[in-house]
KOLZABA-631384 format. One record per residue (C-alpha): residue number from 1; x, y, z; residue in one letter. Coordinates in nm, 4 decimals, always signed. Layout:
BEGIN
<nr=NUM | u=X | v=Y | w=Z | rest=A>
...
This chain:
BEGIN
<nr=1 | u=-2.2915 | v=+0.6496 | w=-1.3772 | rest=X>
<nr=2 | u=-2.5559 | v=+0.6629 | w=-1.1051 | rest=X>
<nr=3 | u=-2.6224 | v=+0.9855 | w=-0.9599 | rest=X>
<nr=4 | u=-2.3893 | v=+1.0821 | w=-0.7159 | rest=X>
<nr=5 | u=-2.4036 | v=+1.3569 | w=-0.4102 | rest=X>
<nr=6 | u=-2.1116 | v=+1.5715 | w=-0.5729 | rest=X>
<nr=7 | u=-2.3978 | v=+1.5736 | w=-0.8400 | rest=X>
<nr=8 | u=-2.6307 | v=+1.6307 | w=-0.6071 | rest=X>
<nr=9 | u=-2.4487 | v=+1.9467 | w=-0.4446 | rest=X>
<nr=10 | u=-2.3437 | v=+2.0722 | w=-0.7918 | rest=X>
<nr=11 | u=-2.7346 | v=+2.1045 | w=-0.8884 | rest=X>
<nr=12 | u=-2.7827 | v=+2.2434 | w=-0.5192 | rest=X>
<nr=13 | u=-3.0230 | v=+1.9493 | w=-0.4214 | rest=X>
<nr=14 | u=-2.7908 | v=+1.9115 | w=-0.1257 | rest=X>
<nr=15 | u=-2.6251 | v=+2.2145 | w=+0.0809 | rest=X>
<nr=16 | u=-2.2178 | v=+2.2172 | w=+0.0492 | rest=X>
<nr=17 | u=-2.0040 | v=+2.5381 | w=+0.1690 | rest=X>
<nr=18 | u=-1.8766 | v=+2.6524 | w=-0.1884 | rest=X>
<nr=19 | u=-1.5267 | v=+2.7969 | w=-0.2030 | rest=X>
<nr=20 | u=-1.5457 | v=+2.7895 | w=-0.5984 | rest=X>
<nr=21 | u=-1.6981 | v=+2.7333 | w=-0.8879 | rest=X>
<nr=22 | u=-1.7092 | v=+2.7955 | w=-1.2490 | rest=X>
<nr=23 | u=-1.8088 | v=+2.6650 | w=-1.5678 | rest=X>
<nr=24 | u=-1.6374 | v=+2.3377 | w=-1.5324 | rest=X>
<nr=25 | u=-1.5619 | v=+2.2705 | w=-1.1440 | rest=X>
<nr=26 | u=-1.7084 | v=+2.2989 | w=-0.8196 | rest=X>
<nr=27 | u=-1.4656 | v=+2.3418 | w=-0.4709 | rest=X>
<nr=28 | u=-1.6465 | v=+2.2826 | w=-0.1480 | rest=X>
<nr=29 | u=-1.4922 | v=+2.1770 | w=+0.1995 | rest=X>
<nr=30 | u=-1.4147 | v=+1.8052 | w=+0.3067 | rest=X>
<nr=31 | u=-1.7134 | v=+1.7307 | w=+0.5613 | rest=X>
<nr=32 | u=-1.4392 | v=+1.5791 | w=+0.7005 | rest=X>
<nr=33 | u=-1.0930 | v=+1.7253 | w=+0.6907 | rest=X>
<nr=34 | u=-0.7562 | v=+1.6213 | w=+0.7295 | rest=X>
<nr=35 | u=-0.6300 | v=+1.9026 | w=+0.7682 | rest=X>
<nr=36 | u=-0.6452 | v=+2.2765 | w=+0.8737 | rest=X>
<nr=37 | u=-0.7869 | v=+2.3853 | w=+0.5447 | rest=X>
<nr=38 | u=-0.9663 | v=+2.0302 | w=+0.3506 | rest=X>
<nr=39 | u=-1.1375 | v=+2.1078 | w=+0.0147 | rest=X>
<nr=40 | u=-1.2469 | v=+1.9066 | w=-0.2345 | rest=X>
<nr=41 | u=-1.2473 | v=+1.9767 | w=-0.6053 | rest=X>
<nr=42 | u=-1.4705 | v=+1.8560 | w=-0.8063 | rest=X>
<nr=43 | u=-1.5508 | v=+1.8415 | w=-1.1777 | rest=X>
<nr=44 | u=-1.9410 | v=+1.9331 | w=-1.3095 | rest=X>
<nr=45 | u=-1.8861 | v=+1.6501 | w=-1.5802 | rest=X>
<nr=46 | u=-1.9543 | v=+1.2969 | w=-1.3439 | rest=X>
<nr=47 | u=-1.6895 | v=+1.1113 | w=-1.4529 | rest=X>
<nr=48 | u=-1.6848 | v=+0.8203 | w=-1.1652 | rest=X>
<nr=49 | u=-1.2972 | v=+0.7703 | w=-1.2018 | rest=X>
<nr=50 | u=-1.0079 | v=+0.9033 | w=-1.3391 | rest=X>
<nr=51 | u=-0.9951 | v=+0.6298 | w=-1.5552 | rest=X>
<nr=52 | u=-1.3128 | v=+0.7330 | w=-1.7552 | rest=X>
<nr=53 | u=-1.1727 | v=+1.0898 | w=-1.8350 | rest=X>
<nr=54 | u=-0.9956 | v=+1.0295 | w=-2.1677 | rest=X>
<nr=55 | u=-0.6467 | v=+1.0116 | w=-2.1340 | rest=X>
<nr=56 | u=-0.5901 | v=+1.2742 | w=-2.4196 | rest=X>
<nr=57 | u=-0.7648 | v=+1.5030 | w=-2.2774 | rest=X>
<nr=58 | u=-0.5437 | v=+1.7685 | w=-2.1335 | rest=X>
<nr=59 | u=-0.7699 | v=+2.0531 | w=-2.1357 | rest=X>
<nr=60 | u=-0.9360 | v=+1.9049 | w=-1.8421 | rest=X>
<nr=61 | u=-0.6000 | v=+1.7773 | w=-1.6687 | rest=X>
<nr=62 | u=-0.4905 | v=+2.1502 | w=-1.7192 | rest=X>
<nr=63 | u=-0.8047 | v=+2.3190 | w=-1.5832 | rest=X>
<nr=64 | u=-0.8038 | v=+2.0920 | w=-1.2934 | rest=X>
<nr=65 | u=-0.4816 | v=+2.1935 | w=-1.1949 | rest=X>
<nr=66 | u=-0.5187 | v=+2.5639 | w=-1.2772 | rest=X>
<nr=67 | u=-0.8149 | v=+2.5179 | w=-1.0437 | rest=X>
<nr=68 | u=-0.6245 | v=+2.3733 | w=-0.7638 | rest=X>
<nr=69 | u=-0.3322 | v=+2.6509 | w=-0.7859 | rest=X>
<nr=70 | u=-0.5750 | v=+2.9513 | w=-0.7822 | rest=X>
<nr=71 | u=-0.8302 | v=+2.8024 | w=-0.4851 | rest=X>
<nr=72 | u=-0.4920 | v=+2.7190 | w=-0.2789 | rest=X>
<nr=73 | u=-0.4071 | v=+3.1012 | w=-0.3627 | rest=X>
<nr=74 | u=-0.7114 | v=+3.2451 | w=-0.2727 | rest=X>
<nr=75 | u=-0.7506 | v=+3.0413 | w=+0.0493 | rest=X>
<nr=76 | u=-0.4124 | v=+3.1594 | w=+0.0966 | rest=X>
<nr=77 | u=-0.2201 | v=+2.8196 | w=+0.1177 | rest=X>
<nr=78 | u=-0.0360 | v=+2.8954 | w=-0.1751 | rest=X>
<nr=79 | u=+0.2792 | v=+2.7438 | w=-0.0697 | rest=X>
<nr=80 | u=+0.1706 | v=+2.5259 | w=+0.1893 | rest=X>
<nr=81 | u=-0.0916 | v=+2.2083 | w=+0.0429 | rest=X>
<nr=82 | u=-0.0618 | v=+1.8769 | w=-0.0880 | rest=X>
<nr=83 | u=-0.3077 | v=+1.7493 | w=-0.3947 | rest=X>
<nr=84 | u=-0.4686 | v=+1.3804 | w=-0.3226 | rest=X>
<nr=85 | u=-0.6892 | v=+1.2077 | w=-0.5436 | rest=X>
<nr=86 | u=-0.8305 | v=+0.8343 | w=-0.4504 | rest=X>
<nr=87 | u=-0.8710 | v=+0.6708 | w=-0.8113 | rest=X>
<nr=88 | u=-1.0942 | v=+0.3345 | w=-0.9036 | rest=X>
<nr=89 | u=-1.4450 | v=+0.1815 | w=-0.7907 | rest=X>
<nr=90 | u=-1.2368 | v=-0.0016 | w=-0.4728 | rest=X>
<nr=91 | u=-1.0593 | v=+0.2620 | w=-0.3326 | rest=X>
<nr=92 | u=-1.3277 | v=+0.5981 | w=-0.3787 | rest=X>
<nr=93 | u=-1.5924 | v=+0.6464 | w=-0.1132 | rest=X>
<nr=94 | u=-1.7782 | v=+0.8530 | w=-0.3710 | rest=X>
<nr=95 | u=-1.7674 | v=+0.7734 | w=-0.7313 | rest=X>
<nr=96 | u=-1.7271 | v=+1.0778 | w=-0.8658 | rest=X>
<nr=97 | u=-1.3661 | v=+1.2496 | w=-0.9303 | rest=X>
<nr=98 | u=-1.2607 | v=+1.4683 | w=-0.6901 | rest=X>
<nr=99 | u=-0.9376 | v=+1.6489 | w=-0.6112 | rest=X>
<nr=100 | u=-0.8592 | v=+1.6700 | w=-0.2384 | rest=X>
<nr=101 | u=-0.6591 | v=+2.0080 | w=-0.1983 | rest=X>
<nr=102 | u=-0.4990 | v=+1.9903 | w=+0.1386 | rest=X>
<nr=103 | u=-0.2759 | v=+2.2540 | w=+0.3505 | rest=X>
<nr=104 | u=-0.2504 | v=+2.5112 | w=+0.6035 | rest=X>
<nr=105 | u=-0.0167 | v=+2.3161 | w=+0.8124 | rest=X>
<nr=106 | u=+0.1887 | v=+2.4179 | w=+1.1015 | rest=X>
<nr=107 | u=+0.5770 | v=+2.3357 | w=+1.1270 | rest=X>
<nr=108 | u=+0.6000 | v=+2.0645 | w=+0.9204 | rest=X>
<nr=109 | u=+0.2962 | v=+1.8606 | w=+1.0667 | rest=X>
<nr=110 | u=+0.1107 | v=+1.7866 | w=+0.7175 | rest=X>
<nr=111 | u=+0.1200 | v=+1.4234 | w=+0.7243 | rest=X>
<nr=112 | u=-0.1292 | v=+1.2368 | w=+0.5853 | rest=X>
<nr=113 | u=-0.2944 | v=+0.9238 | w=+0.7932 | rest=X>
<nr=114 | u=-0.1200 | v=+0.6297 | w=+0.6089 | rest=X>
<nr=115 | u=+0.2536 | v=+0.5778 | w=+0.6428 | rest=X>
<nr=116 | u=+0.4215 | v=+0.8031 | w=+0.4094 | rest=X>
<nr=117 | u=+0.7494 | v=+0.7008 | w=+0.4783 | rest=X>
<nr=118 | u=+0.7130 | v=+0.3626 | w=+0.2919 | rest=X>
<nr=119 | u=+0.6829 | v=+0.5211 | w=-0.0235 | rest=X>
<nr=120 | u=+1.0240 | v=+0.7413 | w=+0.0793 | rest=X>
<nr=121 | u=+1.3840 | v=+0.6602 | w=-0.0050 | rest=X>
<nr=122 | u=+1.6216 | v=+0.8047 | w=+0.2475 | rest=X>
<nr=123 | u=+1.7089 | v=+1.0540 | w=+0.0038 | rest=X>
<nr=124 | u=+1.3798 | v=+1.2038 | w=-0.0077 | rest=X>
């Protein structure tokens, strides 16, 4: 994988506002956010996709969501944020994976900017 600039901001070559970080991920806020409070989480091992992180392992599936739970929490969007996650080469502006943890929102207004409702059923 070529070096990317979550790899760059995870050896501090490039300035990022961290939220987080431990041994095995890195939260810092969307340059660009979607919403009232946009972070990104990102693992320190450069996997480009989800694809190359090996479907058996669910220590890292596990941590990555135990990450997202307690940096919602601490940001205090605990029970207000959707996870997002762009996976594959065509559809990720940076090849690297990254969790988007996105909330805050106010009175229902957390939509995200492609039509949701066409993955709905009238049910849902």
């Amino acid at each position: 994988m070529s070096d990317s600039v979550f790899s760059k901001i995870i050896r501090r070559e490039i300035p990022a506002t961290v939220r987080f970080e431990d041994d095995d991920f890195i939260v810092i806020n969307d340059l660009y956010p979607k919403a009232p409070v946009h972070v990104l989480i990102i693992p320190k091992e450069p996997y480009a996709t989800l694809e190359e992180v090996d479907f058996d392992n669910d220590l890292f599936y596990a941590k990555l969501l135990k990450t997202a739970r307690r940096v919602a929490k601490d940001l205090g969007i605990a029970d207000n944020y959707k996870l997002f996650m762009n996976v594959g080469r065509q559809v990720q502006d940076v090849h690297h994976v990254h969790l988007h943890l996105m909330g805050g929102y106010v009175s229902g207004k957390g939509h995200f900017d492609f039509n949701e409702s066409a993955t709905r059923t009238p049910d849902s």
